[in-house]
PDB file of the backbone (N, CA, C, O) and the ligand in Angstrom, with CONECT records:
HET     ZN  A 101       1
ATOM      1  N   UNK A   1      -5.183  -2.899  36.728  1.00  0.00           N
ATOM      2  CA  UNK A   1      -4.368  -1.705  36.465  1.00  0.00           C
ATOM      3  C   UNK A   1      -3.578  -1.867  35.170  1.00  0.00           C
ATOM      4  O   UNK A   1      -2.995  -2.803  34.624  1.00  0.00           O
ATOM      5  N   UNK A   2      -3.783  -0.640  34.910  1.00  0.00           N
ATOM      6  CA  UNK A   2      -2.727  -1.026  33.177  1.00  0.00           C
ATOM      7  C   UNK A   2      -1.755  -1.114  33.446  1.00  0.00           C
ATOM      8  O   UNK A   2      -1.641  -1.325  34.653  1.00  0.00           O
ATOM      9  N   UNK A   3      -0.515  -1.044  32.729  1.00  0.00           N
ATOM     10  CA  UNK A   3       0.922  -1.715  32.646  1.00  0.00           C
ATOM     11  C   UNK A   3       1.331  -0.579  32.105  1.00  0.00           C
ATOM     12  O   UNK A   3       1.050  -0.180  30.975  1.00  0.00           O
ATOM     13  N   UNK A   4       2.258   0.159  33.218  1.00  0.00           N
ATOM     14  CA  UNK A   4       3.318   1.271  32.370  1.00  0.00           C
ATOM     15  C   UNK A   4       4.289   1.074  31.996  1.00  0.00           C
ATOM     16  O   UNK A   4       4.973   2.087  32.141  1.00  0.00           O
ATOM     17  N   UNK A   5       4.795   0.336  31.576  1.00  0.00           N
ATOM     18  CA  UNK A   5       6.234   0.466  31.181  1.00  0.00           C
ATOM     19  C   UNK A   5       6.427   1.398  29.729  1.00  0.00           C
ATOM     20  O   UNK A   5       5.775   1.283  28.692  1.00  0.00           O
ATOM     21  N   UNK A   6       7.429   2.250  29.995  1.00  0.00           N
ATOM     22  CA  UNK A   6       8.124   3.199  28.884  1.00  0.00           C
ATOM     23  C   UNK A   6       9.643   3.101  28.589  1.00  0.00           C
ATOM     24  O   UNK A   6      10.192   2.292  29.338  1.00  0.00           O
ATOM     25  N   UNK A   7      10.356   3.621  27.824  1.00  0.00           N
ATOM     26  CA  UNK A   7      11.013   3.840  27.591  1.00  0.00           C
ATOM     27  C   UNK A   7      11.995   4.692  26.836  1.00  0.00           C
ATOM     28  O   UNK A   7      11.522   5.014  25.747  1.00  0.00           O
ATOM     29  N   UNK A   8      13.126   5.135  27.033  1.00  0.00           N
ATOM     30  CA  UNK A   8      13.587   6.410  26.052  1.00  0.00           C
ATOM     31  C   UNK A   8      13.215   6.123  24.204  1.00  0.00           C
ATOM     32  O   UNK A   8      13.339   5.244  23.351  1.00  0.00           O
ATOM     33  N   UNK A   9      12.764   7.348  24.338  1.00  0.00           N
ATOM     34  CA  UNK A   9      12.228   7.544  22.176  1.00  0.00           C
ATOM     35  C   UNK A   9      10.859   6.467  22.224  1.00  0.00           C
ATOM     36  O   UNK A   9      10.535   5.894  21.183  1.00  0.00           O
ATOM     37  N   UNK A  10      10.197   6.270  23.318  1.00  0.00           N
ATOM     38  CA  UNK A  10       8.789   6.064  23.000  1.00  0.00           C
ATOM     39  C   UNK A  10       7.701   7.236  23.335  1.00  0.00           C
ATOM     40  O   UNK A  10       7.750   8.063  24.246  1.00  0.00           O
ATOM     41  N   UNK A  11       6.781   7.076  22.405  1.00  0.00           N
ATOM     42  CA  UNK A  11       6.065   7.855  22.211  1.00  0.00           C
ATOM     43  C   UNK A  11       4.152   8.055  23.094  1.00  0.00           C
ATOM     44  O   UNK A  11       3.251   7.548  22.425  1.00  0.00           O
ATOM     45  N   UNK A  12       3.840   8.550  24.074  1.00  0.00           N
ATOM     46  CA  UNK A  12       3.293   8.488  24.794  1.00  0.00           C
ATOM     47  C   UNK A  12       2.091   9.255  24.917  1.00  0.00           C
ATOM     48  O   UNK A  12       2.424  10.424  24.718  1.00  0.00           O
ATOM     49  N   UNK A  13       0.804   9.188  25.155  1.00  0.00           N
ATOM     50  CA  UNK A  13       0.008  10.070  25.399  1.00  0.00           C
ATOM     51  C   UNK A  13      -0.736  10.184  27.100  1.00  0.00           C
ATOM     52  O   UNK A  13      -1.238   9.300  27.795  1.00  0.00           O
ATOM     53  N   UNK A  14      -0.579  11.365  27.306  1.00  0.00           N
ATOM     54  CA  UNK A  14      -0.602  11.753  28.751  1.00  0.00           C
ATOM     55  C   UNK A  14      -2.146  12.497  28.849  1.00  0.00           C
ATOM     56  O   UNK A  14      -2.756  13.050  27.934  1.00  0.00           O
ATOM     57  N   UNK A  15      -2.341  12.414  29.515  1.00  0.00           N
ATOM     58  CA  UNK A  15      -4.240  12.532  30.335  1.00  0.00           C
ATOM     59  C   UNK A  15      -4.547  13.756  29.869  1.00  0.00           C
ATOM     60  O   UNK A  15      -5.720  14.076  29.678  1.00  0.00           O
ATOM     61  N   UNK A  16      -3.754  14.393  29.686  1.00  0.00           N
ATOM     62  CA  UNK A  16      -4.440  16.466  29.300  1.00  0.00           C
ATOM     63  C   UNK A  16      -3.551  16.464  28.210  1.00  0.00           C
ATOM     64  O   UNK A  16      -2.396  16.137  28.483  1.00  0.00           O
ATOM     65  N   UNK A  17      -3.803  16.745  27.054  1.00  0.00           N
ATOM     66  CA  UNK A  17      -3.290  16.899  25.779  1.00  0.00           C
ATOM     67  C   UNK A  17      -2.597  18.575  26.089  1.00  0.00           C
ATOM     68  O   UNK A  17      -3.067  19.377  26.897  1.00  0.00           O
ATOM     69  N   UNK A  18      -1.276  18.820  25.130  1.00  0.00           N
ATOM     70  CA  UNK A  18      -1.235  19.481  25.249  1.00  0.00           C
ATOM     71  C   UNK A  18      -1.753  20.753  24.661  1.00  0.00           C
ATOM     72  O   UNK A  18      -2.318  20.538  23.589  1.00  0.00           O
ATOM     73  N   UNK A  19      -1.740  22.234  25.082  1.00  0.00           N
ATOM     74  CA  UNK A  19      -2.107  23.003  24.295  1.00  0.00           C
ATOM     75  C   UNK A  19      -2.625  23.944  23.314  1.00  0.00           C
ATOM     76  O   UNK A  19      -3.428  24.874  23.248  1.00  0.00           O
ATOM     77  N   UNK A  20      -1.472  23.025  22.273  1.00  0.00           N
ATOM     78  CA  UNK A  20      -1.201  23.034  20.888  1.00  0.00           C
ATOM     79  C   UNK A  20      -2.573  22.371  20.173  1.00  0.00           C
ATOM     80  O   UNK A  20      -3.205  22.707  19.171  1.00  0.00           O
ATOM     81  N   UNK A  21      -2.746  21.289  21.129  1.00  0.00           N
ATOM     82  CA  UNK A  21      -3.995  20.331  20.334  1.00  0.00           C
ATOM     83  C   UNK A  21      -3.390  19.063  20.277  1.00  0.00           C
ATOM     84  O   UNK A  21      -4.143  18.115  20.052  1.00  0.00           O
ATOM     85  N   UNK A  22      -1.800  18.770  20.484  1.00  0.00           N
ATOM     86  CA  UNK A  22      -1.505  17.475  20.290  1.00  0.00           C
ATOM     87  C   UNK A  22      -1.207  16.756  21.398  1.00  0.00           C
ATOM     88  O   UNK A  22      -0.919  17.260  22.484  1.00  0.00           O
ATOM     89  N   UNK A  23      -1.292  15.098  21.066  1.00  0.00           N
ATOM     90  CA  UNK A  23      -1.803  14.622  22.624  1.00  0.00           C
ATOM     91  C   UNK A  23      -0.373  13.192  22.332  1.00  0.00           C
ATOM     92  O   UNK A  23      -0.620  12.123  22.891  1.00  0.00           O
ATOM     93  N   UNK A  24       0.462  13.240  21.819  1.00  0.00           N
ATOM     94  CA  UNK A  24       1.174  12.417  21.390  1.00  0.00           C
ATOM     95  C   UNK A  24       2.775  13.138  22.047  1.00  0.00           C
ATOM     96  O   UNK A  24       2.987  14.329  21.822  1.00  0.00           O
ATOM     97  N   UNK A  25       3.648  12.442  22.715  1.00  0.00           N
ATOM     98  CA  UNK A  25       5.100  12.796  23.335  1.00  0.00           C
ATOM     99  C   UNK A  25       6.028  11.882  23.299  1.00  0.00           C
ATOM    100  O   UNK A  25       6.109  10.728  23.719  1.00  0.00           O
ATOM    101  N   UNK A  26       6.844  12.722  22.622  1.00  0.00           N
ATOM    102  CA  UNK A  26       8.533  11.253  22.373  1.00  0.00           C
ATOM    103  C   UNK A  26       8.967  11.441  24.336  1.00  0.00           C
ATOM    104  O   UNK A  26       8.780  12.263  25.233  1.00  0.00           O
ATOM    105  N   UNK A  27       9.327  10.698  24.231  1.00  0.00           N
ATOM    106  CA  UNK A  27      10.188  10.594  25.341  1.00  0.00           C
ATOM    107  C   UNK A  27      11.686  10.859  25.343  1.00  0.00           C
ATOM    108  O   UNK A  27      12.400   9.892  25.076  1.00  0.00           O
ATOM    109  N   UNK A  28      12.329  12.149  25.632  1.00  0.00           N
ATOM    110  CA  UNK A  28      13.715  12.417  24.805  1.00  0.00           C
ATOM    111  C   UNK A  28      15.081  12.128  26.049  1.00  0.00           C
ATOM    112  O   UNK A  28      16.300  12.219  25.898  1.00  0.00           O
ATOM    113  N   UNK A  29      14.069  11.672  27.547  1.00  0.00           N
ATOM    114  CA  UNK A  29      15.382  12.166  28.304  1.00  0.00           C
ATOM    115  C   UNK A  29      15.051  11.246  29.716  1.00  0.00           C
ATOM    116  O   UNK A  29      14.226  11.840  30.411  1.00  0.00           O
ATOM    117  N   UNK A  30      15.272  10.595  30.010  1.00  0.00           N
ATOM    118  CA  UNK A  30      15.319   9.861  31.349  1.00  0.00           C
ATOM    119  C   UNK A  30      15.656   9.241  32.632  1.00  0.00           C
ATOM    120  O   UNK A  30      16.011   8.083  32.853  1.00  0.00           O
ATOM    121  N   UNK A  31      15.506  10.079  33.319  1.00  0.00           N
ATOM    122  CA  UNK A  31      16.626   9.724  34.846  1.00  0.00           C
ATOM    123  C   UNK A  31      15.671  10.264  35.976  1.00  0.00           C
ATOM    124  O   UNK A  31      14.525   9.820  35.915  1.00  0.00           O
ATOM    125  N   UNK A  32      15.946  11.147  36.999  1.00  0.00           N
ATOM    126  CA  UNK A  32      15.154  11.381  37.862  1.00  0.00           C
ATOM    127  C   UNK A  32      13.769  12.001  37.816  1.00  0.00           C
ATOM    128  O   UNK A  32      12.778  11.959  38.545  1.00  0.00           O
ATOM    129  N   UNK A  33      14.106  12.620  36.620  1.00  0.00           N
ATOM    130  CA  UNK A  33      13.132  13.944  35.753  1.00  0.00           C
ATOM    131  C   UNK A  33      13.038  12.972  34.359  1.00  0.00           C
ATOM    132  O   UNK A  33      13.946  12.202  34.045  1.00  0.00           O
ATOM    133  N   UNK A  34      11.827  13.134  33.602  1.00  0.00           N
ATOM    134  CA  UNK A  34      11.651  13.048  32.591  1.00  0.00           C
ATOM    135  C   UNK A  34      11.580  14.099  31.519  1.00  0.00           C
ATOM    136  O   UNK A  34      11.066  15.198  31.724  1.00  0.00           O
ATOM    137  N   UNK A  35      12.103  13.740  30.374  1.00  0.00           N
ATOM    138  CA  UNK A  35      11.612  14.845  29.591  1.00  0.00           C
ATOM    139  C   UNK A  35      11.008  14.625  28.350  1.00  0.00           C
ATOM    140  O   UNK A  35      11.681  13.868  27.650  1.00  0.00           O
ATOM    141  N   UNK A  36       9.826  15.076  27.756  1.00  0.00           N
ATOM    142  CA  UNK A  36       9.297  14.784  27.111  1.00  0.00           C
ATOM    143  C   UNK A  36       8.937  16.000  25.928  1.00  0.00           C
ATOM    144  O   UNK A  36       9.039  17.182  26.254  1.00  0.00           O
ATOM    145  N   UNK A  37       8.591  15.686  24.796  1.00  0.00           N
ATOM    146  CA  UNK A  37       8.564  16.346  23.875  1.00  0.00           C
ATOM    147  C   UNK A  37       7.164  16.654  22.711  1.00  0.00           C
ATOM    148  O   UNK A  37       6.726  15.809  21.930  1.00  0.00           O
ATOM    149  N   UNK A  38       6.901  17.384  22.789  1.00  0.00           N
ATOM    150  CA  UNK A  38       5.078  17.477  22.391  1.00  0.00           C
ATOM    151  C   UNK A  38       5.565  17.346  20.131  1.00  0.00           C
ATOM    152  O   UNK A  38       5.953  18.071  19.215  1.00  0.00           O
ATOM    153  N   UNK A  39       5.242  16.222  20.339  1.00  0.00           N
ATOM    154  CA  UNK A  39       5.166  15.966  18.521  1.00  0.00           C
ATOM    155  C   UNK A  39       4.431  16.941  17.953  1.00  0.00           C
ATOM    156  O   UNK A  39       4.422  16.885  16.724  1.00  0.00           O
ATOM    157  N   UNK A  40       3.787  17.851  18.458  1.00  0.00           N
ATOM    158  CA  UNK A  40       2.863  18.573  17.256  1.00  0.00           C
ATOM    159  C   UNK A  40       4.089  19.912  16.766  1.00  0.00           C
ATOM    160  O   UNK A  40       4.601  20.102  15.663  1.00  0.00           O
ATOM    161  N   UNK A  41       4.322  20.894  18.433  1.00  0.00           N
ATOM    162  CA  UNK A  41       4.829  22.024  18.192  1.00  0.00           C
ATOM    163  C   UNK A  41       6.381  21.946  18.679  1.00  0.00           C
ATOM    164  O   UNK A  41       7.274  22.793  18.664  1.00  0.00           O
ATOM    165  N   UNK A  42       6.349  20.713  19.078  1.00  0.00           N
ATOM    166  CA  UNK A  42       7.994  20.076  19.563  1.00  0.00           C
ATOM    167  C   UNK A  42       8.981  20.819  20.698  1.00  0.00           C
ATOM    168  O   UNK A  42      10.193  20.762  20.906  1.00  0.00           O
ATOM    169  N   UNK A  43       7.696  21.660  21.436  1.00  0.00           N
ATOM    170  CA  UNK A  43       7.955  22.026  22.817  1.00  0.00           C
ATOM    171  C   UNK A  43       8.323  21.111  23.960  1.00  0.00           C
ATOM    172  O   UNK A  43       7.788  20.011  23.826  1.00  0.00           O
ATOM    173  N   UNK A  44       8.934  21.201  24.845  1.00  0.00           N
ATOM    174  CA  UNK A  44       9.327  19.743  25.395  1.00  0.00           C
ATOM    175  C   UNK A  44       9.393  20.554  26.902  1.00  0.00           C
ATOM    176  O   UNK A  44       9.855  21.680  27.083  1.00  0.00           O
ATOM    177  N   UNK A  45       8.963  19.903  27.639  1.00  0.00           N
ATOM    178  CA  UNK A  45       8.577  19.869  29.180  1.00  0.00           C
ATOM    179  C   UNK A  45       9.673  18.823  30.058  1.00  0.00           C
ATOM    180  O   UNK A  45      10.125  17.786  29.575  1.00  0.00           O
ATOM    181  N   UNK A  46       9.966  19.296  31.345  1.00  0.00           N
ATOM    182  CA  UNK A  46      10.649  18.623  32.208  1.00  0.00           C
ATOM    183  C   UNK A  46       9.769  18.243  33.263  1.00  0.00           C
ATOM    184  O   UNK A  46       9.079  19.172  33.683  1.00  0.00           O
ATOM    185  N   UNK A  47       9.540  16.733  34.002  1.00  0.00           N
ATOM    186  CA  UNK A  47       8.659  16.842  34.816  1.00  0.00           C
ATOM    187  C   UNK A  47       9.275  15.445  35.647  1.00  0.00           C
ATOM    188  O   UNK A  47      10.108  14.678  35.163  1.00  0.00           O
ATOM    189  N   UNK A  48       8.743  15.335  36.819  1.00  0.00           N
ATOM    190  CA  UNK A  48       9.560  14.226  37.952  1.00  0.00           C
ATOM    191  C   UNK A  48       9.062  13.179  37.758  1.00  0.00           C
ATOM    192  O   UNK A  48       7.831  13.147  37.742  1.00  0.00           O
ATOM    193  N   UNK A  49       9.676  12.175  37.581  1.00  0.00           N
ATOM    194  CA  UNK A  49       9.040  10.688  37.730  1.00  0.00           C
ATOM    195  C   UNK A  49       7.842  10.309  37.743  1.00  0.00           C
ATOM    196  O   UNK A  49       6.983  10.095  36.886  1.00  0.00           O
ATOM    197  N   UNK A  50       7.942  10.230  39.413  1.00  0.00           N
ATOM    198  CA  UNK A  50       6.264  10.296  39.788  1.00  0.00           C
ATOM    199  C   UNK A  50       5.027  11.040  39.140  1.00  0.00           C
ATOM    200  O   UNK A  50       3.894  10.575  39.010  1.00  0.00           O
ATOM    201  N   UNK A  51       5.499  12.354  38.740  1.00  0.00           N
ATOM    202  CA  UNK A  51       4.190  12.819  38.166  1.00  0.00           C
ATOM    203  C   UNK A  51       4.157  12.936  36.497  1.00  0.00           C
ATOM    204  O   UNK A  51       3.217  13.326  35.804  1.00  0.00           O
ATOM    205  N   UNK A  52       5.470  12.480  36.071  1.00  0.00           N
ATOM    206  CA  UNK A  52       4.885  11.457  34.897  1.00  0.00           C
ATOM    207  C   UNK A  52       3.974  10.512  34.494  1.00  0.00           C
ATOM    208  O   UNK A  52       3.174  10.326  33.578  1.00  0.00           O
ATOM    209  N   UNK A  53       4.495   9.814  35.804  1.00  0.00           N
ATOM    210  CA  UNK A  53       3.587   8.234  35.445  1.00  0.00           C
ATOM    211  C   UNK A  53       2.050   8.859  36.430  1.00  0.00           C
ATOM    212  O   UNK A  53       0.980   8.356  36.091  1.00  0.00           O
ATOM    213  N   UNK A  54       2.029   9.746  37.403  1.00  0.00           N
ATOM    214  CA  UNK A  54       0.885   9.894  37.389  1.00  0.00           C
ATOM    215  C   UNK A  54      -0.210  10.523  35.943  1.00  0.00           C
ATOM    216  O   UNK A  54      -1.375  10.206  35.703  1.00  0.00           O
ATOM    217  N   UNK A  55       0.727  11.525  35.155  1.00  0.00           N
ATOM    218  CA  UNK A  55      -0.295  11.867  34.144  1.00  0.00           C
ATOM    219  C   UNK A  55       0.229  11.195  32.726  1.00  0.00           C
ATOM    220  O   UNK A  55      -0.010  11.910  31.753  1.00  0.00           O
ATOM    221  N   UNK A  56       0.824  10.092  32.469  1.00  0.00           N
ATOM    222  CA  UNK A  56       0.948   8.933  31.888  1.00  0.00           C
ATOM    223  C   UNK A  56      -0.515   8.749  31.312  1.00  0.00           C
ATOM    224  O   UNK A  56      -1.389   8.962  32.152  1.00  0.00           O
ATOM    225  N   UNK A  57      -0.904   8.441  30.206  1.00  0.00           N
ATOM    226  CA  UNK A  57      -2.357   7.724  30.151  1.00  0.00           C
ATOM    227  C   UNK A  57      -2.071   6.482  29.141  1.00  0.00           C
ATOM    228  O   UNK A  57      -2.827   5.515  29.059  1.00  0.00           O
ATOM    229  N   UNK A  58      -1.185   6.597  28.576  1.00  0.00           N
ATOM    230  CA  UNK A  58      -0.792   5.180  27.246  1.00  0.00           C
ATOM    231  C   UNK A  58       0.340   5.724  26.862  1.00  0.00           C
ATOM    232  O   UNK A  58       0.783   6.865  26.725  1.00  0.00           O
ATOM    233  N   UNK A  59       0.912   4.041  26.641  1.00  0.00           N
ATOM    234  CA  UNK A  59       2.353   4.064  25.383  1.00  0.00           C
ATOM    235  C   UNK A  59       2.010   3.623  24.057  1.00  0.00           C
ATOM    236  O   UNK A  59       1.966   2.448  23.692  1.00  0.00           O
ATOM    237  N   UNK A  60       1.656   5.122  23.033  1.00  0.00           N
ATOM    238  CA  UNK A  60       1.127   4.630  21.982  1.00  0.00           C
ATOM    239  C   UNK A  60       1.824   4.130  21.006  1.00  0.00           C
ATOM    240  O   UNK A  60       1.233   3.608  20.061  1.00  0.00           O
ATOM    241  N   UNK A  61       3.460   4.204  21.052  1.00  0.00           N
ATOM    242  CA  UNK A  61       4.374   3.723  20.573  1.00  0.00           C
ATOM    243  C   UNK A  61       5.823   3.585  21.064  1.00  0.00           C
ATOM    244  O   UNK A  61       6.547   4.504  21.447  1.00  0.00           O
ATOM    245  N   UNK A  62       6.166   2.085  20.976  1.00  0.00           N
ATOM    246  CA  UNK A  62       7.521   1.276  21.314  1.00  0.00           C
ATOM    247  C   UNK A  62       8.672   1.656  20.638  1.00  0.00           C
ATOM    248  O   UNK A  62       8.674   1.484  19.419  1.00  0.00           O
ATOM    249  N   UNK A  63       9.695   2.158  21.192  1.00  0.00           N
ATOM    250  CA  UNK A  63      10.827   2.544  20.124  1.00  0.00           C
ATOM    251  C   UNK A  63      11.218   1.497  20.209  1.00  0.00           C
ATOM    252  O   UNK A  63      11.600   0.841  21.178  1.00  0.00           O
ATOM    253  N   UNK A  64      11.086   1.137  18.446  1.00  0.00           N
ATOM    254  CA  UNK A  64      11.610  -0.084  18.101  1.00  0.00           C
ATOM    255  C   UNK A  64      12.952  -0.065  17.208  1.00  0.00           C
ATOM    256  O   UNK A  64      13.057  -0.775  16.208  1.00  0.00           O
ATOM    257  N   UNK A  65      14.054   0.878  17.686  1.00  0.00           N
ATOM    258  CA  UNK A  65      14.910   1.057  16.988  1.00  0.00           C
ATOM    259  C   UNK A  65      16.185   0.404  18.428  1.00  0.00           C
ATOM    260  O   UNK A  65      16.620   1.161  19.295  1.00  0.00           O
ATOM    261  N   UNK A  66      16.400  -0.480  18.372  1.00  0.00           N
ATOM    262  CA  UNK A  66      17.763  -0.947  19.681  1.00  0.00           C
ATOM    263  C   UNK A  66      18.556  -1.080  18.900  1.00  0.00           C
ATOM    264  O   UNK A  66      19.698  -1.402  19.228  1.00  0.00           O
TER     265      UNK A  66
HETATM  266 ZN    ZN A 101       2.458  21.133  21.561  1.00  0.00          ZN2+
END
């Protein structure tokens, strides 16, 4: 099984791209709900935990700013 770990201001691509055409999401908000943010048209979605990491598919980038 792959390894999810994420974190706030990483950047993620999830199983159904959105939309727009873009398949890349900052991660802007994190607690019970996630919220995430579509890099192409910078529409941003609220969605629960669980069905984050269910449509989770890769962390294509580490916010490497601490
Ligand atoms: Zn979009």
């Amino acid at each position: 099984m792959v390894e999810k770990t994420y974190e706030l201001n990483d950047v993620v691509q999830m199983k159904k791209a959105h939309p727009c055409g873009e398949n890349r999401w900052k991660i802007i908000r994190m607690g019970a709900d996630i919220r995430i943010k579509c890099e192409g048209c910078g529409h941003s979605v609220m969605i629960p935990r669980k069905k984050f990491e269910s449509k989770l598919k890769k962390v294509i980038e580490k916010n490497e700013a601490k």
